[in-house]
C-alpha positions in Angstrom: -20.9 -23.4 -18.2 -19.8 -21.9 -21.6 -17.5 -19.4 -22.3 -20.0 -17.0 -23.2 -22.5 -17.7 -20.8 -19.8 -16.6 -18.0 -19.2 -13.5 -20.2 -23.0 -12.5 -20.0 -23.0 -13.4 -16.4 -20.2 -11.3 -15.5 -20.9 -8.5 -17.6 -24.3 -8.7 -15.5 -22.9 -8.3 -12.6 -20.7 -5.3 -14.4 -23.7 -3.3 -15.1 -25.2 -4.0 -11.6 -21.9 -2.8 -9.9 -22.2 0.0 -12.5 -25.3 0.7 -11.8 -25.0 1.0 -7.8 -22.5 3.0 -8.0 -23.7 5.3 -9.8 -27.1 5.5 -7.2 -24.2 6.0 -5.0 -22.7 8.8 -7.0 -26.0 10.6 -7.4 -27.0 10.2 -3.4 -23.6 11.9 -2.5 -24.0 14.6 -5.3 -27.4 15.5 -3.5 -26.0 14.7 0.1 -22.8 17.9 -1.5 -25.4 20.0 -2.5 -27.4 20.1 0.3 -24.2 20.7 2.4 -23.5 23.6 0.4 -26.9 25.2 0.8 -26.7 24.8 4.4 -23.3 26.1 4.7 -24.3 29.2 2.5 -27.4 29.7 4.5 -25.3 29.3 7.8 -23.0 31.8 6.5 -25.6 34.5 5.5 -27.0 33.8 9.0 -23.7 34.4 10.4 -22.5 37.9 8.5 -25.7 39.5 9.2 -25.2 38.8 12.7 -21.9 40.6 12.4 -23.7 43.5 10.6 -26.0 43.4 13.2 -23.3 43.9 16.1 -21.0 46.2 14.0 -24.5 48.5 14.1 -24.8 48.1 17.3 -21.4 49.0 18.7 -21.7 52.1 16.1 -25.1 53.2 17.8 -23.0 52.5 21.1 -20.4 54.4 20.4 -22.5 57.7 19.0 -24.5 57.9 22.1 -21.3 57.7 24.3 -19.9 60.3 22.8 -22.8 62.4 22.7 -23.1 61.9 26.2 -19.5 62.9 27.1 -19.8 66.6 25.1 -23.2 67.3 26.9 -21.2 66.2 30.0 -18.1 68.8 28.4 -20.9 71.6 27.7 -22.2 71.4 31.4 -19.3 71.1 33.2 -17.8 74.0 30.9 -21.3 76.0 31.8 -20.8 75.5 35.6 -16.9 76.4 35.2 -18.0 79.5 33.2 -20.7 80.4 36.2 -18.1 79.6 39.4 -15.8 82.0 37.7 -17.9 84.5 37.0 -19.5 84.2 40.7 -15.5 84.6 41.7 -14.7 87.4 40.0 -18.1 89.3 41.0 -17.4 88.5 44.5 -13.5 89.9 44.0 -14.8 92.9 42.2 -17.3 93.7 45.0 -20.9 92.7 43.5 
């Protein structure tokens, strides 16, 4: 085999190394990307979750405190009433 013959041949196989590799190259860029779409979409997914929660715990939170005044205005109501019932009764009524 000639010199150059075995420089053609191995530059073949050169370009068909090249050549795989770079299939390679392209199938993990696409393999990266779609990682990175999934990951972005995961994340969305996640922090509108969160949002979600933090509204809830908000709504939560607004309806325990409403509940606890109305509970202060009542029992402040009934106060108000007993001691006016006790001082009537004192006073002769």
């Amino acid at each position: 085999m000639s010199g150059e013959a075995e420089a053609e041949m191995i530059a073949g196989q050169l370009r068909a190394a090249v050549s795989l590799l770079q299939a390679e190259l392209g199938r993990l860029e696409r393999e990266l990307e779609h990682q990175a779409q999934f990951n972005r979409h995961r994340l969305d997914s996640l922090e509108a979750a969160v949002k979600d929660h933090e509204q809830r715990i908000r709504a939560a939170t607004d309806g325990v405190t409403q509940f606890k005044v109305w509970s202060g205005l009542a029992t402040g109501g009934s106060w108000l009433v007993s001691a006016f019932a006790l001082l009537r009764s004192w006073f002769g009524g």
